[in-house]
SEFIZA-3560 file (N, C-alpha, C; in Angstrom, 3 decimals):
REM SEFIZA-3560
<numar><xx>0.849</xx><yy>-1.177</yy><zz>0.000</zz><atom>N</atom></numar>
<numar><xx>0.000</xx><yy>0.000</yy><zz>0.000</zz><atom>CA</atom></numar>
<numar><xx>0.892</xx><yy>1.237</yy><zz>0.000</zz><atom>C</atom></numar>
<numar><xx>0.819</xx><yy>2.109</yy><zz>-0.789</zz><atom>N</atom></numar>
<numar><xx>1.703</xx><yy>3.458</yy><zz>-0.753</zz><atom>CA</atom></numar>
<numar><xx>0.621</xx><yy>3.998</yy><zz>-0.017</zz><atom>C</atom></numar>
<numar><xx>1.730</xx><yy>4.753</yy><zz>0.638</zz><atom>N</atom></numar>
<numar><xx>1.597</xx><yy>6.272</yy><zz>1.511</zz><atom>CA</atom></numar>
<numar><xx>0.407</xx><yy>7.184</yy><zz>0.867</zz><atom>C</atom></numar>
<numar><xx>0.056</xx><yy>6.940</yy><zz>-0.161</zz><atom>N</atom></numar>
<numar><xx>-0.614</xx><yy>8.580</yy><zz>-0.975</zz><atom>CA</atom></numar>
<numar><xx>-2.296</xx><yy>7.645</yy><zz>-0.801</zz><atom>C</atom></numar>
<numar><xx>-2.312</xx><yy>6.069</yy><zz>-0.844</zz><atom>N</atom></numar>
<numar><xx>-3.397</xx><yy>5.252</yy><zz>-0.218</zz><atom>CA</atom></numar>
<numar><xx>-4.005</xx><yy>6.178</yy><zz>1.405</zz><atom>C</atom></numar>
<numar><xx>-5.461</xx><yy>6.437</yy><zz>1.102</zz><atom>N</atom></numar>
<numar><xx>-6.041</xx><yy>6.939</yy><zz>2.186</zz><atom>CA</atom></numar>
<numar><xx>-6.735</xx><yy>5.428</yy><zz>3.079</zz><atom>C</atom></numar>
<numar><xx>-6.512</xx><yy>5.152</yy><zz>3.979</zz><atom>N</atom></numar>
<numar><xx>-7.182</xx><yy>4.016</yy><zz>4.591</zz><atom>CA</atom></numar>
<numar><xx>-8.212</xx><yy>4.292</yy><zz>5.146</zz><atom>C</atom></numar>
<numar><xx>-9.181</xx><yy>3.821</yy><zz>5.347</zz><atom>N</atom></numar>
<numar><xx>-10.792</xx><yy>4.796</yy><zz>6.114</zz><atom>CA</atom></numar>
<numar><xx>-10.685</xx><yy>3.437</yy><zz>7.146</zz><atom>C</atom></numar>
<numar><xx>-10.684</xx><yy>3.978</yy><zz>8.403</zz><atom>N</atom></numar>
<numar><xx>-11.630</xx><yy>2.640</yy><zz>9.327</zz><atom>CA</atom></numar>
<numar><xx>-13.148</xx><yy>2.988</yy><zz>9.868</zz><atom>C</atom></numar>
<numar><xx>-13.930</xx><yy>2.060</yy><zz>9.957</zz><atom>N</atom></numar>
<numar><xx>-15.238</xx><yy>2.372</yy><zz>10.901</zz><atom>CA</atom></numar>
<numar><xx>-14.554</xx><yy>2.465</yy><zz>12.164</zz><atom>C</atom></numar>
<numar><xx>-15.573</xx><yy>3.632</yy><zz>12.727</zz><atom>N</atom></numar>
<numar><xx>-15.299</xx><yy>3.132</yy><zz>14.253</zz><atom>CA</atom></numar>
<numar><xx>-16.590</xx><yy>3.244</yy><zz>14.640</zz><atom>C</atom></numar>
<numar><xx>-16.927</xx><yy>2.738</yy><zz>15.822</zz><atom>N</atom></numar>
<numar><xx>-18.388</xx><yy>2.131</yy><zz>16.134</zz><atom>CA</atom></numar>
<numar><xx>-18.522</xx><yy>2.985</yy><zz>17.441</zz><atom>C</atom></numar>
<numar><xx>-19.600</xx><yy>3.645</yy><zz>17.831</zz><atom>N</atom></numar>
<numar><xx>-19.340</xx><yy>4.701</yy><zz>19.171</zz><atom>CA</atom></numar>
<numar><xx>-20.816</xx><yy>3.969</yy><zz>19.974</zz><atom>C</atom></numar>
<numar><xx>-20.810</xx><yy>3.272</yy><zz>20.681</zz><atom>N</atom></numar>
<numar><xx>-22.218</xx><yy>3.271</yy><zz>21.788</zz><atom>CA</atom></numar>
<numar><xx>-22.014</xx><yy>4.459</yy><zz>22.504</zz><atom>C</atom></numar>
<numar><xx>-23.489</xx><yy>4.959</yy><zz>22.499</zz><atom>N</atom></numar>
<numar><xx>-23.632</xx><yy>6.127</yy><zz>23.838</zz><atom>CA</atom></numar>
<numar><xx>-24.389</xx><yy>5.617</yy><zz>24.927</zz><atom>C</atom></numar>
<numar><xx>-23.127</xx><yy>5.647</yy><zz>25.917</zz><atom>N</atom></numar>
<numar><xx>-24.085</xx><yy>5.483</yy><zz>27.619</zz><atom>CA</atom></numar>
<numar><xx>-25.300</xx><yy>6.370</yy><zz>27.691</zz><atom>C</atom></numar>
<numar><xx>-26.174</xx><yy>6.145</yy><zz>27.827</zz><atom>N</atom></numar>
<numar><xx>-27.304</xx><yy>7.216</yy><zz>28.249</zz><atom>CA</atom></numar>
<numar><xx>-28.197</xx><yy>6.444</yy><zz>29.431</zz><atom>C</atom></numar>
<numar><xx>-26.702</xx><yy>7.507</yy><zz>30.869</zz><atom>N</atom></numar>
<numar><xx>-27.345</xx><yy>6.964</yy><zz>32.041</zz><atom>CA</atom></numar>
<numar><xx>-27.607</xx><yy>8.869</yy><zz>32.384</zz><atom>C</atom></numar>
<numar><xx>-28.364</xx><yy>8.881</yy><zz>33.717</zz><atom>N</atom></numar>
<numar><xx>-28.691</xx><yy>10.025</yy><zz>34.185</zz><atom>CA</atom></numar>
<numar><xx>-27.705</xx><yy>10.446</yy><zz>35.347</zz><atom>C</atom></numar>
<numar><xx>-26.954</xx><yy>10.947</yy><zz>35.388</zz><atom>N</atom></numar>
<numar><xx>-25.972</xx><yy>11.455</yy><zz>36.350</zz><atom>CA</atom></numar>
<numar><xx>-26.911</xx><yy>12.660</yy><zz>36.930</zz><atom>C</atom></numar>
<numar><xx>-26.888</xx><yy>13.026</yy><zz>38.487</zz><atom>N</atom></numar>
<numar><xx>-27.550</xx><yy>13.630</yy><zz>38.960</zz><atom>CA</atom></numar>
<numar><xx>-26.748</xx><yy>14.996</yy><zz>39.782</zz><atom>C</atom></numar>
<numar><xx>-26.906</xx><yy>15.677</yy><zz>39.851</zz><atom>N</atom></numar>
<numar><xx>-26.131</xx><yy>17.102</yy><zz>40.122</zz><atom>CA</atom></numar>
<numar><xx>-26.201</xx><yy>17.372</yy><zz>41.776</zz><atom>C</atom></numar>
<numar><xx>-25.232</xx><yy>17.978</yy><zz>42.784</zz><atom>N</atom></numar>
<numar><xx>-25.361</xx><yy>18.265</yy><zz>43.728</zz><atom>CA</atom></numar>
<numar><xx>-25.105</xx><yy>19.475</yy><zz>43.418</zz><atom>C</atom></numar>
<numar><xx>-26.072</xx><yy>20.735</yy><zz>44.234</zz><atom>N</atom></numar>
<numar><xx>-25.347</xx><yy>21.877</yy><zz>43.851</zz><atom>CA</atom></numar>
<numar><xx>-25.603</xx><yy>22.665</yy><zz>45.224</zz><atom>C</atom></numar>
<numar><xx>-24.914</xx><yy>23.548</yy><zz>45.537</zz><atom>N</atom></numar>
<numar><xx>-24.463</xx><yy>24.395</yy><zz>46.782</zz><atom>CA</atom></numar>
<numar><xx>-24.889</xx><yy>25.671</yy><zz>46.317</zz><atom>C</atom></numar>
<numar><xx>-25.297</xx><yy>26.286</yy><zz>47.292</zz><atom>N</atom></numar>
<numar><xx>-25.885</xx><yy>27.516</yy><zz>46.812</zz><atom>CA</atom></numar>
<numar><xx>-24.767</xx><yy>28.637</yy><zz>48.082</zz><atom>C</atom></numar>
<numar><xx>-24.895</xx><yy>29.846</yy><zz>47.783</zz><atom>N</atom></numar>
<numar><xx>-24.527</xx><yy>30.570</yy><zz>48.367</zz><atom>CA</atom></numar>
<numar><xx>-25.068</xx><yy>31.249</yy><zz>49.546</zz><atom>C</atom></numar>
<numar><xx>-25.017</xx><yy>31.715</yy><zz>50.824</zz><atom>N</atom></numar>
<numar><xx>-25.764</xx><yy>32.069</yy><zz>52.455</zz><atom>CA</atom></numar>
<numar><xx>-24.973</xx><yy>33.043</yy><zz>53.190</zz><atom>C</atom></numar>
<numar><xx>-25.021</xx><yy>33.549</yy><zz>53.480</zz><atom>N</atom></numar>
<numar><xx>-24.458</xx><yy>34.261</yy><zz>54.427</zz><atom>CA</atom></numar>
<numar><xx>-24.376</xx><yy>33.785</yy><zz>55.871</zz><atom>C</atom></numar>
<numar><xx>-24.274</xx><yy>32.736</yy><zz>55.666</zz><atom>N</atom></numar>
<numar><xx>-23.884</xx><yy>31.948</yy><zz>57.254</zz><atom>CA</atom></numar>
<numar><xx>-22.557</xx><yy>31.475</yy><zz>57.304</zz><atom>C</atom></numar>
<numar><xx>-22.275</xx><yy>30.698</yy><zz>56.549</zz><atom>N</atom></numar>
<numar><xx>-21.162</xx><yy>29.859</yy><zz>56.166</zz><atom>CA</atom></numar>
<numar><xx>-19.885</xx><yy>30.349</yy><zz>55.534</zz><atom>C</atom></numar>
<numar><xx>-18.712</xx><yy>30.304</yy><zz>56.575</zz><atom>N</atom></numar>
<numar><xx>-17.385</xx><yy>31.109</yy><zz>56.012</zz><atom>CA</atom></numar>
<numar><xx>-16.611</xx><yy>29.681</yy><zz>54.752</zz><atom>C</atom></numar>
<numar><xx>-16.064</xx><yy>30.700</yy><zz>54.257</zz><atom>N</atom></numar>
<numar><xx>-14.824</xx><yy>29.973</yy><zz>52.953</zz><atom>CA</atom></numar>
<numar><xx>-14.264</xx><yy>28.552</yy><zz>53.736</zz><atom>C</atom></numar>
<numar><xx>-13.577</xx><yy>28.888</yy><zz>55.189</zz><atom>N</atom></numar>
<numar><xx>-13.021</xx><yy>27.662</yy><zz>55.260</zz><atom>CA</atom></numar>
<numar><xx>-14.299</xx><yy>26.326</yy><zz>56.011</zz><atom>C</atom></numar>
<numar><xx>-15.421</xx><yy>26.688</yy><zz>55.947</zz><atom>N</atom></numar>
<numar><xx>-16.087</xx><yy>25.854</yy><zz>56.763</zz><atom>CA</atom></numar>
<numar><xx>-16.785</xx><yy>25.434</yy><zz>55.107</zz><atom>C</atom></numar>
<numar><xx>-16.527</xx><yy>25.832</yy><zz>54.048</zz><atom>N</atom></numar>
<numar><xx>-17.274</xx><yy>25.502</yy><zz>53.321</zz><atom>CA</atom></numar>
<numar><xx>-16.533</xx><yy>24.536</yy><zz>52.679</zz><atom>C</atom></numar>
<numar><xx>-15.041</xx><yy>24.682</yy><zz>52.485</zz><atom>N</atom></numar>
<numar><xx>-14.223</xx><yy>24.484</yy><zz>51.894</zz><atom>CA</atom></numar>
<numar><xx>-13.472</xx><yy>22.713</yy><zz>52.342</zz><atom>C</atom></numar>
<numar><xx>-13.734</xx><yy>23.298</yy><zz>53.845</zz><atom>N</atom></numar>
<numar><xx>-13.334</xx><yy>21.874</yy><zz>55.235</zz><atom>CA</atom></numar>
<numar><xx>-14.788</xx><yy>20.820</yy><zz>54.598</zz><atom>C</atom></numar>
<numar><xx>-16.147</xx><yy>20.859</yy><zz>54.335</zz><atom>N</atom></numar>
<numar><xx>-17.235</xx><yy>20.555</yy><zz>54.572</zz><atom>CA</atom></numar>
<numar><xx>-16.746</xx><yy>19.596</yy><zz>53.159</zz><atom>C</atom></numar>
<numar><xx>-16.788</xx><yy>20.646</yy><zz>52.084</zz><atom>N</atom></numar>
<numar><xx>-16.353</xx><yy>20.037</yy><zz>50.567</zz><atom>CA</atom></numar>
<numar><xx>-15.360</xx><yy>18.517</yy><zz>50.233</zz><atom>C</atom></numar>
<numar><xx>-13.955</xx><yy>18.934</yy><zz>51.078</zz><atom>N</atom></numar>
<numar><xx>-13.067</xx><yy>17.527</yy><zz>51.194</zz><atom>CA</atom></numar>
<numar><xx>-13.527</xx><yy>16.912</yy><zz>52.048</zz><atom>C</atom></numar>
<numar><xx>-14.122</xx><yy>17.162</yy><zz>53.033</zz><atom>N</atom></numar>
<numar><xx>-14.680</xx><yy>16.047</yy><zz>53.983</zz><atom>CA</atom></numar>
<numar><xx>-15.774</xx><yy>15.003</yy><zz>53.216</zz><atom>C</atom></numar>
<numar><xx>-17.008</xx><yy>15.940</yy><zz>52.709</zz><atom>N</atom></numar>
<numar><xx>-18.279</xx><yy>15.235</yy><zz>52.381</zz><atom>CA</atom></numar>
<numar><xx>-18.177</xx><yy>14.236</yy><zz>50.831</zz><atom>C</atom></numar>
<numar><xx>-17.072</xx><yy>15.478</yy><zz>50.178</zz><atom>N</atom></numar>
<numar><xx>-17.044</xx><yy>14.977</yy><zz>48.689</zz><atom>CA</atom></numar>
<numar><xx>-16.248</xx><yy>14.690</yy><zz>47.894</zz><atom>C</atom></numar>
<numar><xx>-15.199</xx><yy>14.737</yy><zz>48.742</zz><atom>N</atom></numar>
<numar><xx>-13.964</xx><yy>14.396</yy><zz>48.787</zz><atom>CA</atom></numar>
<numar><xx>-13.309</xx><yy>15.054</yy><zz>47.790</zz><atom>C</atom></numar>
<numar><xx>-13.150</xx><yy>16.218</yy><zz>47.853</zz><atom>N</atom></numar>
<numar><xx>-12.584</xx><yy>17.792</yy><zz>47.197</zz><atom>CA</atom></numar>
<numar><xx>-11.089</xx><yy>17.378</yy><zz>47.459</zz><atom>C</atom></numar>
<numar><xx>-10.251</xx><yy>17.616</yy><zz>46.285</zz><atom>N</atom></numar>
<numar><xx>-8.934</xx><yy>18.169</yy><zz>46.703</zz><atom>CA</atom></numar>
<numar><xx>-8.866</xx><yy>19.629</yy><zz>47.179</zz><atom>C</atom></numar>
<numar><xx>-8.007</xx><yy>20.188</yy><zz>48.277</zz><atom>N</atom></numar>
<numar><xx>-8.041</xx><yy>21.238</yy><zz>48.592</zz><atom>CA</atom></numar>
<numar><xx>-8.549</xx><yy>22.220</yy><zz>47.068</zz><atom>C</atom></numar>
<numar><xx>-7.821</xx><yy>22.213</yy><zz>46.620</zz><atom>N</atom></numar>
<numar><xx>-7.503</xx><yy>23.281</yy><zz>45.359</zz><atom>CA</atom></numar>
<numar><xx>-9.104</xx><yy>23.654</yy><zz>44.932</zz><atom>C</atom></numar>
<numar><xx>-9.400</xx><yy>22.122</yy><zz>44.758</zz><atom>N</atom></numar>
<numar><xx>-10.983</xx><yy>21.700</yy><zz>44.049</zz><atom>CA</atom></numar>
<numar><xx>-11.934</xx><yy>22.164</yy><zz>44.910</zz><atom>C</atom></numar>
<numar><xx>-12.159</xx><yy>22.273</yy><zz>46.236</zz><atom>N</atom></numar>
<numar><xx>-12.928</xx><yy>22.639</yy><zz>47.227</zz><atom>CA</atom></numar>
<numar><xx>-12.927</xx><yy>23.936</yy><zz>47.517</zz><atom>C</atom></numar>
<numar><xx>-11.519</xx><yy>24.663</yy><zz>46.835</zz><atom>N</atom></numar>
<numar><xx>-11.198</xx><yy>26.018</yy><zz>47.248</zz><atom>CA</atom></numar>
<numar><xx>-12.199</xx><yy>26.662</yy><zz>45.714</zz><atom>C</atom></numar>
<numar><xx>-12.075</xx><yy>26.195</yy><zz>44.809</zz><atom>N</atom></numar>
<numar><xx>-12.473</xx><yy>26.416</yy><zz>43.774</zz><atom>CA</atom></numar>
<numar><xx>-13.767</xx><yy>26.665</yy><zz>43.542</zz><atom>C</atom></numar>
<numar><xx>-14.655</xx><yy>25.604</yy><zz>44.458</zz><atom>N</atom></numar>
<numar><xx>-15.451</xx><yy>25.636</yy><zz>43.891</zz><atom>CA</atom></numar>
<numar><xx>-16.579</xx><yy>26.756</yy><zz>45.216</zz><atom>C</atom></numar>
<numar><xx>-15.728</xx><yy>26.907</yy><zz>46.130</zz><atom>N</atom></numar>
<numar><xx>-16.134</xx><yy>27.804</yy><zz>46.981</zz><atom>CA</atom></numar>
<numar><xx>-16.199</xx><yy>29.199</yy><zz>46.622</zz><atom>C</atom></numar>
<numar><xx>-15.280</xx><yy>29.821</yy><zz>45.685</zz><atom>N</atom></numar>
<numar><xx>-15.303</xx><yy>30.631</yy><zz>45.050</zz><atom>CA</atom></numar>
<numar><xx>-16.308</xx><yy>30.805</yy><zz>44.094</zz><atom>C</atom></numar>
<numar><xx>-16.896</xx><yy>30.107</yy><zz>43.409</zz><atom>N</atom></numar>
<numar><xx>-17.463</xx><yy>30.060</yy><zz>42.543</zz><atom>CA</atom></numar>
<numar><xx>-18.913</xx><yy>29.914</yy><zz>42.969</zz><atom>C</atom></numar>
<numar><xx>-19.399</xx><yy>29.444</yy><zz>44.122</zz><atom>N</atom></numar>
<numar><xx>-20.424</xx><yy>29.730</yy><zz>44.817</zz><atom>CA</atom></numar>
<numar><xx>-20.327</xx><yy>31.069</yy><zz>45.390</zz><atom>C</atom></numar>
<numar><xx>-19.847</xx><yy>31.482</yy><zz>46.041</zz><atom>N</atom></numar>
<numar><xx>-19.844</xx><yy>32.764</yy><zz>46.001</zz><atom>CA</atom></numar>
<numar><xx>-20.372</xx><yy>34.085</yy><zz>45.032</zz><atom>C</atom></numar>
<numar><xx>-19.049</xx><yy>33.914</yy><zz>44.179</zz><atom>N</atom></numar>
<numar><xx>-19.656</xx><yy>34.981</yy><zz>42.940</zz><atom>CA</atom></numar>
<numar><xx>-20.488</xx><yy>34.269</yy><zz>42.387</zz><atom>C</atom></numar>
<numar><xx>-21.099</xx><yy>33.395</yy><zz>41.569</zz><atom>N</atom></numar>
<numar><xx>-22.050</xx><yy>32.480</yy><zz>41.190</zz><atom>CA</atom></numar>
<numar><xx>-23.289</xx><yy>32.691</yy><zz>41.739</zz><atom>C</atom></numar>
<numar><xx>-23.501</xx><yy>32.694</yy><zz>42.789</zz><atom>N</atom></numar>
<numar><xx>-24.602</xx><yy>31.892</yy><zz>44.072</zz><atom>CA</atom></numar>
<numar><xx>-24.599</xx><yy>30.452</yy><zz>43.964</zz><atom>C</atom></numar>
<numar><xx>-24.126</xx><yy>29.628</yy><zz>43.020</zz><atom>N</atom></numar>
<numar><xx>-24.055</xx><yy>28.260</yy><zz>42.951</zz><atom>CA</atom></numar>
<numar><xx>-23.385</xx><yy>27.836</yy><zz>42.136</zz><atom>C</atom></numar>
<numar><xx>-22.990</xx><yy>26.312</yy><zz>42.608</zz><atom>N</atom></numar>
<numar><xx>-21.784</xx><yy>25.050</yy><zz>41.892</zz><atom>CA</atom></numar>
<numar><xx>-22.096</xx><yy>24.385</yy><zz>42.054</zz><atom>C</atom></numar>
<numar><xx>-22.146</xx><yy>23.141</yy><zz>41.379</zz><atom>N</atom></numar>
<numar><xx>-22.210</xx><yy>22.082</yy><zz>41.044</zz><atom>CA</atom></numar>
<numar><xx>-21.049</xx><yy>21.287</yy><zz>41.533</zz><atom>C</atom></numar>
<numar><xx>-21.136</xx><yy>20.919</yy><zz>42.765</zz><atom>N</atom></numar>
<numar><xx>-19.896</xx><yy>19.807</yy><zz>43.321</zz><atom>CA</atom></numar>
<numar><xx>-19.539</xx><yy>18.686</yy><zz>43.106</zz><atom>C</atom></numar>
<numar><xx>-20.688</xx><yy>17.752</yy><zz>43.055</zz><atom>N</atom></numar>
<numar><xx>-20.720</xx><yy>16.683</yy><zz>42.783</zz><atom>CA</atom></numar>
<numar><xx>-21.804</xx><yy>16.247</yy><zz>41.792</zz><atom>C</atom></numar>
<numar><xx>-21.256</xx><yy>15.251</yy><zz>40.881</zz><atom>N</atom></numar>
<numar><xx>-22.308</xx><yy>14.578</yy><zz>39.892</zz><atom>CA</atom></numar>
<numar><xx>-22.021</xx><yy>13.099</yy><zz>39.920</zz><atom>C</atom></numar>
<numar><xx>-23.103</xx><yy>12.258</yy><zz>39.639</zz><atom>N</atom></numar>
<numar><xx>-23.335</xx><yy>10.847</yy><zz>39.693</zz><atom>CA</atom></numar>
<numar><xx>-24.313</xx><yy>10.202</yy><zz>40.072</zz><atom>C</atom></numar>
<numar><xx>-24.545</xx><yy>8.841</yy><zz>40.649</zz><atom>N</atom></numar>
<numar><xx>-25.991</xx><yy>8.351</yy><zz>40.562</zz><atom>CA</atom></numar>
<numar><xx>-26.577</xx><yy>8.657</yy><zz>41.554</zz><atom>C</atom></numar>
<numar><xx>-27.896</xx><yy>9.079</yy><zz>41.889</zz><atom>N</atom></numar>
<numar><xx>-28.623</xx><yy>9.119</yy><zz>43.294</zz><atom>CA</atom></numar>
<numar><xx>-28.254</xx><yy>8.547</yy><zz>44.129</zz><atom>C</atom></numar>
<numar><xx>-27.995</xx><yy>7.276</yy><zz>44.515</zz><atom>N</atom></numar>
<numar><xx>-28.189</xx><yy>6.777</yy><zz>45.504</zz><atom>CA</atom></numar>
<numar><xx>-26.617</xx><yy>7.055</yy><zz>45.948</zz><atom>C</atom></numar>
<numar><xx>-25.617</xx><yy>7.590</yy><zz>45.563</zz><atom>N</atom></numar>
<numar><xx>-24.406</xx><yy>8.192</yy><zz>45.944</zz><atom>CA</atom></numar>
<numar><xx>-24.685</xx><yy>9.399</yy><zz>46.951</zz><atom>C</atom></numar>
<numar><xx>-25.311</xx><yy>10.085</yy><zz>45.658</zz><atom>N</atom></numar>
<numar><xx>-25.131</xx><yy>11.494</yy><zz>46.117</zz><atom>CA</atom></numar>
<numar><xx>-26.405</xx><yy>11.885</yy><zz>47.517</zz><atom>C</atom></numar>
<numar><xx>-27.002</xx><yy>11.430</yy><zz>47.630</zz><atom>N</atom></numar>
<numar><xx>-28.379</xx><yy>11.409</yy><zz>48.536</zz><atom>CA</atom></numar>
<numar><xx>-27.631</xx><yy>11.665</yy><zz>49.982</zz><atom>C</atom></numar>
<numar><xx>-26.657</xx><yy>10.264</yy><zz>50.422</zz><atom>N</atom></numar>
<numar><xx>-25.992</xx><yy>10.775</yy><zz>51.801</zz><atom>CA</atom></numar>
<numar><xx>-24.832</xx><yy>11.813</yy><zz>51.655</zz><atom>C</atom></numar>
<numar><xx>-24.874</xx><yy>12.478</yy><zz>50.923</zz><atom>N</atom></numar>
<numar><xx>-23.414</xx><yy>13.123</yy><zz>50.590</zz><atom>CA</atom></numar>
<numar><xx>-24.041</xx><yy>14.652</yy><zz>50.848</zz><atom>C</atom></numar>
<numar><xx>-25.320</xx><yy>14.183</yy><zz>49.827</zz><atom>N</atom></numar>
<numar><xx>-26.032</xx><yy>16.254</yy><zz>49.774</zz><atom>CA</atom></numar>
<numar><xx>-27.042</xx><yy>16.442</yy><zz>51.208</zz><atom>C</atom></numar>
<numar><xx>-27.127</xx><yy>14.772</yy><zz>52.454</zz><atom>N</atom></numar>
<numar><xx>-27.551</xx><yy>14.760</yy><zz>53.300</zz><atom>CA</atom></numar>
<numar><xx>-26.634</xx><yy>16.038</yy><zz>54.842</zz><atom>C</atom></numar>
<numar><xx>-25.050</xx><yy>14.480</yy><zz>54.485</zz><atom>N</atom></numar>
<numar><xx>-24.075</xx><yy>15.314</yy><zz>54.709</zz><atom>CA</atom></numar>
<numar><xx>-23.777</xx><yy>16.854</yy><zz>54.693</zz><atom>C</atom></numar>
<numar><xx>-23.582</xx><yy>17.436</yy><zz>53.422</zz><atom>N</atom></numar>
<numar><xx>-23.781</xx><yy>19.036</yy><zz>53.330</zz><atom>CA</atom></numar>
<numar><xx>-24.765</xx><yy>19.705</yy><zz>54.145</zz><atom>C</atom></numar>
<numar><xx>-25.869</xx><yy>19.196</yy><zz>54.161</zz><atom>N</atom></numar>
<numar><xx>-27.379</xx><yy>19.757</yy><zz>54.506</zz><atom>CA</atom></numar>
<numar><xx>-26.612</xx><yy>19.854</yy><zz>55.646</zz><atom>C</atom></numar>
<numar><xx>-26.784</xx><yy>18.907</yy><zz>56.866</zz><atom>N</atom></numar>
<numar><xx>-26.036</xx><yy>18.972</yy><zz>58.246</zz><atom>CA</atom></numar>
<numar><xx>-25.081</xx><yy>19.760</yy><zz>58.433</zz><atom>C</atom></numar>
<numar><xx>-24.003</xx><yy>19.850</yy><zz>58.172</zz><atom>N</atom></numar>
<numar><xx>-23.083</xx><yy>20.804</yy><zz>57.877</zz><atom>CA</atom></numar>
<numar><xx>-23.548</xx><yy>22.122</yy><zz>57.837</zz><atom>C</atom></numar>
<numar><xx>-25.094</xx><yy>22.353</yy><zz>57.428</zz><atom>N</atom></numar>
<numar><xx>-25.329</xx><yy>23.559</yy><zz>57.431</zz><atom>CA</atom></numar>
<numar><xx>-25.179</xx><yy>24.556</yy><zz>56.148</zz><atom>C</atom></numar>
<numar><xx>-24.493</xx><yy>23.673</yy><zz>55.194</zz><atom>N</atom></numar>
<numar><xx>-24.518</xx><yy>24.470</yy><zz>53.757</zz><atom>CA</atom></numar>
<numar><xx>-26.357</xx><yy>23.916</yy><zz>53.148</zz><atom>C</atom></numar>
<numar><xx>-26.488</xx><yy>25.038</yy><zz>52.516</zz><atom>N</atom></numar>
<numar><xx>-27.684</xx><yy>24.866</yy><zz>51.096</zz><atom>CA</atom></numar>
<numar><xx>-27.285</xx><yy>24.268</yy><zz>49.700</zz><atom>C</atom></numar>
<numar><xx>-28.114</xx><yy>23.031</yy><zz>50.174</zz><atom>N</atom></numar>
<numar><xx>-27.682</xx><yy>22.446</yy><zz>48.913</zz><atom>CA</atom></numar>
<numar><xx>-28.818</xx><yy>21.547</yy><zz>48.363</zz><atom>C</atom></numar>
<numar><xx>-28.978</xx><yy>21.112</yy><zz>47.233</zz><atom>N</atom></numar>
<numar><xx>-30.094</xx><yy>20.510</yy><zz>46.751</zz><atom>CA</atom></numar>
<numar><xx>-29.612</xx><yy>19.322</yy><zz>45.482</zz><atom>C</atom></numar>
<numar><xx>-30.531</xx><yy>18.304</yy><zz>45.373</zz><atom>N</atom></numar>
<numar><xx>-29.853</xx><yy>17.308</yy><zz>43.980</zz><atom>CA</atom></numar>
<numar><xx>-30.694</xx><yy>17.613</yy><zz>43.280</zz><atom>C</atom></numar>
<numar><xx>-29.996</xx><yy>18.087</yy><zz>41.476</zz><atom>N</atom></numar>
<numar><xx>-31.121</xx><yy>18.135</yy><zz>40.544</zz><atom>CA</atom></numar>
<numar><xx>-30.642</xx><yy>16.861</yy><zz>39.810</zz><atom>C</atom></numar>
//
């Protein structure tokens, strides 16, 4: 086969079509940066950086999206938060 030969392959793509479900944190005036931030690696297991990040972004935002995946994950996790005292809800 020379080089100037174009080869075509199929490629075959299945799409997962599962429902990943959203945790999202809203912004309060109760709750300081590091209690939000401590709450984040604790509950959702944030790398600092990631927890710092996304604290920010609730802030200016009013909301982030922390965690995504199946319900029955996220249910004790956005339970967790709730306790903690942050606002948070699963869509």
């Amino acid at each position: 086969m020379s080089t100037k030969e174009k080869i075509r392959e199929k490629v075959s793509v299945k799409e997962v079509t599962s429902k990943n479900n959203e945790i999202i944190v809203y912004n309060d005036d109760v709750n300081t940066f590091d209690h939000v931030i401590d709450t984040l690696m604790r509950v959702c297991e944030h790398t600092p950086e990631q927890a710092e990040q996304c604290s920010l972004i609730v802030h200016y935002n009013g909301k982030c999206t922390v965690k995504t995946g199946p319900l029955n994950k996220l249910k004790p996790q956005c339970s967790s938060l709730l306790e903690a005292g942050l606002s948070a809800e699963i869509i």
